[in-house]
N, C-alpha and C positions, 0 to 999 in steps of 0.2 A: 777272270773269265768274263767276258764280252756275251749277251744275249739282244737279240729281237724277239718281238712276241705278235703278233697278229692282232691283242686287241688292241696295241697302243705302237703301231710300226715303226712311226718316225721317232720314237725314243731308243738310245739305245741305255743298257744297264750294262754297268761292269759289276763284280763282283770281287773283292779283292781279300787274298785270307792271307794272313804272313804269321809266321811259327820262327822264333826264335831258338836259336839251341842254350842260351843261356837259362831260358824259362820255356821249357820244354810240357807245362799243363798250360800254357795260356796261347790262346787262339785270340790274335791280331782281326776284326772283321770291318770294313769298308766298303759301301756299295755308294755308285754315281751312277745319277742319270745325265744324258745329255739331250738335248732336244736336235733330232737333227731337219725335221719340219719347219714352217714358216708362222705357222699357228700357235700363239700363249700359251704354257702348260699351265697348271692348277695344281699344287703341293697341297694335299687334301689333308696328310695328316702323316707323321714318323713317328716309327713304332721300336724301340730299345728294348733290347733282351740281354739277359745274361745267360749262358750255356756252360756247362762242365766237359770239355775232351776228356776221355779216358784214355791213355796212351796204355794201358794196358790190352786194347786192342788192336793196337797194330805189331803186325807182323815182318818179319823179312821173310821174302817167297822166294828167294837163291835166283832171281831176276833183276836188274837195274843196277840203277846205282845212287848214291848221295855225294855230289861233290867228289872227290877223289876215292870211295871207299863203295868196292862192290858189294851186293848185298846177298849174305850166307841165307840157306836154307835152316829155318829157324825148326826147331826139335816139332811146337805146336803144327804148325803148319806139312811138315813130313809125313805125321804120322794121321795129321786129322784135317786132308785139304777140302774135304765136306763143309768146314766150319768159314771159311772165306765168305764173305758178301761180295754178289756179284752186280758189273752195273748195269744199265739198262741192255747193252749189248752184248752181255752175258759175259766178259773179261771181269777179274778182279777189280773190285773199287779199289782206290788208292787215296790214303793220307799226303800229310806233308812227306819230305824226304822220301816217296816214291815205297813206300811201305803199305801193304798191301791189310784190309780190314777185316778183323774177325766176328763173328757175330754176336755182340753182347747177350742172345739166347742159349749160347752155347755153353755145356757146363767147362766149367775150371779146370 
């Protein structure tokens, strides 16, 4: 995912997240800047985290698809679609493989 931001224009940021289906807990993260300005940038300081996916919150919501394989209306999701996070434009957030996210507030 490609952003501009207003305080810093002529940079742009990618964002880049890759999920393998062989290791299906581990979240791939990669971000670039590019300057697309004329003016030196200043790499002020890089900040590494470590983060836990829970794949226990994603769901199939019986919409999309992964690669060849349409995605079934999953039991959770049917009966309790109150429990989905939505994004800012008020559509289901989505995972990798187009899987749609449930709200780790929600009971079990």
């Amino acid at each position: 995912m490609t952003a501009h931001t207003t305080l810093a224009p002529h940079v742009e940021r990618t964002l880049i997240l890759e999920v393998y289906d062989d290791f299906p807990s581990a979240l791939v993260v990669a971000s670039r800047c590019r300057n697309l300005g004329i003016e030196e940038l200043r790499l002020e300081r890089v900040v590494s985290a470590q983060r836990r996916l829970n794949a226990a919150l994603a769901a199939e919501k019986g919409q999309g698809r992964y690669n060849r394989f349409q995605h079934k209306l999953s039991k959770v999701v049917a009966e309790h679609p109150d429990r989905l996070i939505l994004n800012k434009e008020g559509a289901h957030a989505r995972l990798s493989r187009n899987l749609a996210v449930l709200c780790p507030a929600s009971p079990r």
